[in-house]
N, C-alpha and C positions, 0 to 999 in steps of 0.2 A: 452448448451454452448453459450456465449459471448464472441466478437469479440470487443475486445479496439485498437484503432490503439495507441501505443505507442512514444514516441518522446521520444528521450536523454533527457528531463528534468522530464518527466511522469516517468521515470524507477527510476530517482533517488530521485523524493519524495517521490517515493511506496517504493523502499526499505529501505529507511530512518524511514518511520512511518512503516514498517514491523520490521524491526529490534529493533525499541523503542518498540512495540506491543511486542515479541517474547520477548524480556529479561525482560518485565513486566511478562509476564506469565511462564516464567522460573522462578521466584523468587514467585509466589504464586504454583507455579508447578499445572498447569492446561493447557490442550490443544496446548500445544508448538509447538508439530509433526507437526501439522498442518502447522503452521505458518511457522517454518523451511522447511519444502517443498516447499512450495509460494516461500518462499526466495530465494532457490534453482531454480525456475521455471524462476521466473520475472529474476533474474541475468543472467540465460542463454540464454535468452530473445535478438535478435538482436532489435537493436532500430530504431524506426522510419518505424516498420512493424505492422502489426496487431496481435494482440495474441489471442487465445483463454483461455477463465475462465469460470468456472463451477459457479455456480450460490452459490455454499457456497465460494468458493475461492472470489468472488463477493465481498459478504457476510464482508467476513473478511479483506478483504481490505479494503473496504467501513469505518469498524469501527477505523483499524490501520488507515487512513489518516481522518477521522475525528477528532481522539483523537490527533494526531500529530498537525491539526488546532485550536483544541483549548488551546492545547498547547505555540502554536506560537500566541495567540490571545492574553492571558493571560501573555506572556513576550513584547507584543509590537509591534511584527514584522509584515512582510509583510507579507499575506498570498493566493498571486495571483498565484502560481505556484501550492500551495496544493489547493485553488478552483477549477483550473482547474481538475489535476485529479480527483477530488473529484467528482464534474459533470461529468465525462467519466463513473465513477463507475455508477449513477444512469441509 
């Protein structure tokens, strides 16, 4: 188990690259359960406390807000709120 302290802006870039991540893997239909849980977890998640994650939940996070970062890299944008979470993952 992992302890990320989360903030109102951390919950809503994980759920953002979880939800891009989840409707990716809905449409190739591989491992979605997964990621629908997380989704389910981090939203009920109060903000600005610390949560705990399992080390594949970690795992999967880590790569939904990396892919959302180069995402947002590759259109231009700013990408200081997904680094952050991004370094809480590692």
């Amino acid at each position: 188990m992992r302890k990320i302290k989360m903030t109102r802006a951390n919950k809503s870039i994980l759920l953002k690259a979880l939800g891009d991540y989840y409707y990716r893997q809905r449409a190739m239909n591989t491992g979605w359960r997964e990621t629908g849980y997380l989704i389910l977890k981090v939203d009920s998640l109060s903000a600005s406390k610390k949560a705990a994650f399992t080390s594949e939940e970690v795992y999967l996070a880590r790569n939904a807000v990396n892919q959302l970062r180069n995402k947002k890299i590759k259109q231009g944008q700013y990408t200081d709120a997904t680094d952050d979470m991004l370094l809480k993952l590692f």
